[in-house]
C-alpha positions as a printed NumPy array, in Angstrom:
array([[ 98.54 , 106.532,  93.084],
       [ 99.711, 107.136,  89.587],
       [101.317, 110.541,  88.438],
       [ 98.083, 111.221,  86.503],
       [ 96.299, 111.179,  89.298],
       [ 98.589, 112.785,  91.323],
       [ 98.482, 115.948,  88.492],
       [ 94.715, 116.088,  88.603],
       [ 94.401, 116.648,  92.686],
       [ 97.147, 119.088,  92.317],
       [ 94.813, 120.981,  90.016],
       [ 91.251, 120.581,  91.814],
       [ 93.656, 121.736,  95.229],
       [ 94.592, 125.062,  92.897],
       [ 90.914, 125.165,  92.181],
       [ 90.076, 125.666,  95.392],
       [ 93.054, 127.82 ,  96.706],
       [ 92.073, 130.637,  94.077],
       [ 88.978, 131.484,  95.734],
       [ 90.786, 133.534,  98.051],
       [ 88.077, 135.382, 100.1  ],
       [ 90.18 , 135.548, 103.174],
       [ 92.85 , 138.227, 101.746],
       [ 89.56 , 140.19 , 100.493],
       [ 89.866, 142.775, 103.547],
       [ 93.459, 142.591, 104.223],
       [ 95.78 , 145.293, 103.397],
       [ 99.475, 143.987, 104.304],
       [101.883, 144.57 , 101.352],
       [104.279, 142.434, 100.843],
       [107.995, 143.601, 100.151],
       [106.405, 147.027, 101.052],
       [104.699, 147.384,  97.662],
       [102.579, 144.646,  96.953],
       [ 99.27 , 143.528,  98.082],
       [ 99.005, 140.333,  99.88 ],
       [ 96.275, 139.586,  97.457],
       [ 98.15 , 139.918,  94.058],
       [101.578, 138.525,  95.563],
       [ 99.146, 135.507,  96.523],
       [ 98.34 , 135.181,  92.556],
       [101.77 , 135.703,  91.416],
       [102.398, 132.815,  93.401],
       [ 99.255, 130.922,  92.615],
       [ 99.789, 131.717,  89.128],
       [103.722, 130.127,  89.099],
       [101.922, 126.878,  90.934],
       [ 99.389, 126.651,  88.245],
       [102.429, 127.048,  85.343],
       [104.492, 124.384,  87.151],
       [101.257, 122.256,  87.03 ],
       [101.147, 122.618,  83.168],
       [104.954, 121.879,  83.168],
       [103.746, 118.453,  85.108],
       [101.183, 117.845,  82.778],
       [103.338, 118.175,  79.442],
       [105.785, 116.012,  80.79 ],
       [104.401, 113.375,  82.437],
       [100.409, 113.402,  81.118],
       [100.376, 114.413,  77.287],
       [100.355, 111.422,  74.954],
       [103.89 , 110.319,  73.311],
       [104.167, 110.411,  69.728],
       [101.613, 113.191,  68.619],
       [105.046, 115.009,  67.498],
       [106.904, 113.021,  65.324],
       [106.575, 113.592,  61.577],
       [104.672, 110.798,  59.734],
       [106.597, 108.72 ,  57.629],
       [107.219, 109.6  ,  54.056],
       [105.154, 108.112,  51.439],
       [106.618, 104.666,  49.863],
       [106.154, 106.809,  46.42 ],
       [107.786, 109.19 ,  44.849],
       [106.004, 112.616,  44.381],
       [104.926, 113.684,  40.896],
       [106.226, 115.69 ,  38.845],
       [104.605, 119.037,  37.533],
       [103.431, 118.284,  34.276]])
């Protein structure tokens, strides 16, 4: 399975891990603060950046950032 490929499941998985209907009634707080719900999308929300991270390193097309090549010409000078 290539890396693309591997990228893409890792995002439909997210997909389906953010419908999260089965913290919807819960009230445990994590670290004695926090919701289970939002510390679930804190750490939802790091997975998701990391896949981004994945997908600028090993999906996004080489080359769209290098400078284009000077002109063979000089430029003209203001008249």
């Amino acid at each position: 399975m290539s890396k693309r490929a591997l990228i893409v499941s890792f995002f439909v998985v997210l997909f389906f891990l953010h419908q999260d209907y089965w913290w919807k009634d819960d009230a445990t707080l994590v670290l004695g603060f926090l919701p289970v719900s939002l510390a679930y999308h804190i750490v939802w929300t790091l997975l998701v950046a990391f896949g981004w991270f994945l997908v600028g390193k090993f999906c996004w097309p080489r080359g769209l950032d290098d400078e284009t090549a000077p002109s063979s010409k000089p430029p003209r000078a203001a008249p």
